[in-house]
VMD Tcl script that draws the C-alpha trace (Angstrom):
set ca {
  {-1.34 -9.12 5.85}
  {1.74 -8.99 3.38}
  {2.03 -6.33 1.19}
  {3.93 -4.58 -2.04}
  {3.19 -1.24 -0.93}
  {6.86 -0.17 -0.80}
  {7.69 -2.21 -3.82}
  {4.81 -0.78 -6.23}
  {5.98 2.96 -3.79}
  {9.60 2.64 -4.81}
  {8.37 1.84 -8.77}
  {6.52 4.82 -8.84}
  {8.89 7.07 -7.22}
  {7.01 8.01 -4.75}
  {8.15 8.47 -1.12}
  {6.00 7.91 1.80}
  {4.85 11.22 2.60}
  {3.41 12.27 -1.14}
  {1.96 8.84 -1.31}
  {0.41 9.15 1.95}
  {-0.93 12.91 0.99}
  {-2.04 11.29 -2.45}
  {-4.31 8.69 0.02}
  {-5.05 11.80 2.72}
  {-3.16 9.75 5.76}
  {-0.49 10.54 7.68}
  {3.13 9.07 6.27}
  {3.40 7.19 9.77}
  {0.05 5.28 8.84}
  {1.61 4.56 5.12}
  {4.84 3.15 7.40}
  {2.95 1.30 9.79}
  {1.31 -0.62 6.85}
  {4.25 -1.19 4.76}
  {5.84 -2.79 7.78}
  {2.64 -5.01 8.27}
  {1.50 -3.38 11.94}
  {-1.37 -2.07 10.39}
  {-3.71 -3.62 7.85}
  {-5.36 -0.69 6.02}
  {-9.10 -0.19 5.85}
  {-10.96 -1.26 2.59}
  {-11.38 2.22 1.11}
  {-7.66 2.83 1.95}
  {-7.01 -0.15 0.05}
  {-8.37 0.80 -2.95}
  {-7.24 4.57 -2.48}
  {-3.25 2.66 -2.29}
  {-4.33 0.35 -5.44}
  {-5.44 3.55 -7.60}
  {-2.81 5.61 -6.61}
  {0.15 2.88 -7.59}
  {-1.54 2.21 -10.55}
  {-2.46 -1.25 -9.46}
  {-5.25 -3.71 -8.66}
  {-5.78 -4.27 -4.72}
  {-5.28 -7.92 -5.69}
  {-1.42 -7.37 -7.09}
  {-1.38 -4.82 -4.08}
  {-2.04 -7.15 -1.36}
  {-2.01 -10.84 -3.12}
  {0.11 -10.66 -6.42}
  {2.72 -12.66 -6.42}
  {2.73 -14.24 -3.15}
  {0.93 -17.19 -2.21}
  {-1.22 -16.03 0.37}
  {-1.34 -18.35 3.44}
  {-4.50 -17.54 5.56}
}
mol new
graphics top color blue
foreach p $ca { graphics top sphere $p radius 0.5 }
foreach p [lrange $ca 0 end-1] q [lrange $ca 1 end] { graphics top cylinder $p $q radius 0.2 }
display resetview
């Protein structure tokens, strides 16, 4: 599933590791998900959304025409 993770990330200054601690996952799991090897659980979803200051929509689907 694409993402903006990094884009909405690099925005908010925020580098993996705090964002990860912000979300309470490892920085590896915040990579593997901004690289789209991992597709993050629901509640991780919305933990990313909140802490970006975003929707999970605009997160996940903004901007992109999603294909599946």
């Amino acid at each position: 599933m694409e993402n903006r993770i990094k884009e909405y990330r690099v925005k908010n200054t925020l580098s993996q590791g705090k964002l990860a601690e912000l979300c309470n996952v490892s920085r590896q799991t915040i990579n593997a998900i901004e690289n789209n090897k991992y597709d993050p659980t629901l509640q991780l979803a919305f933990d990313l959304a909140k802490n970006l200051g975003v929707t999970v929509d605009e997160l996940f689907f903004g901007g992109r025409g999603n294909k599946e």
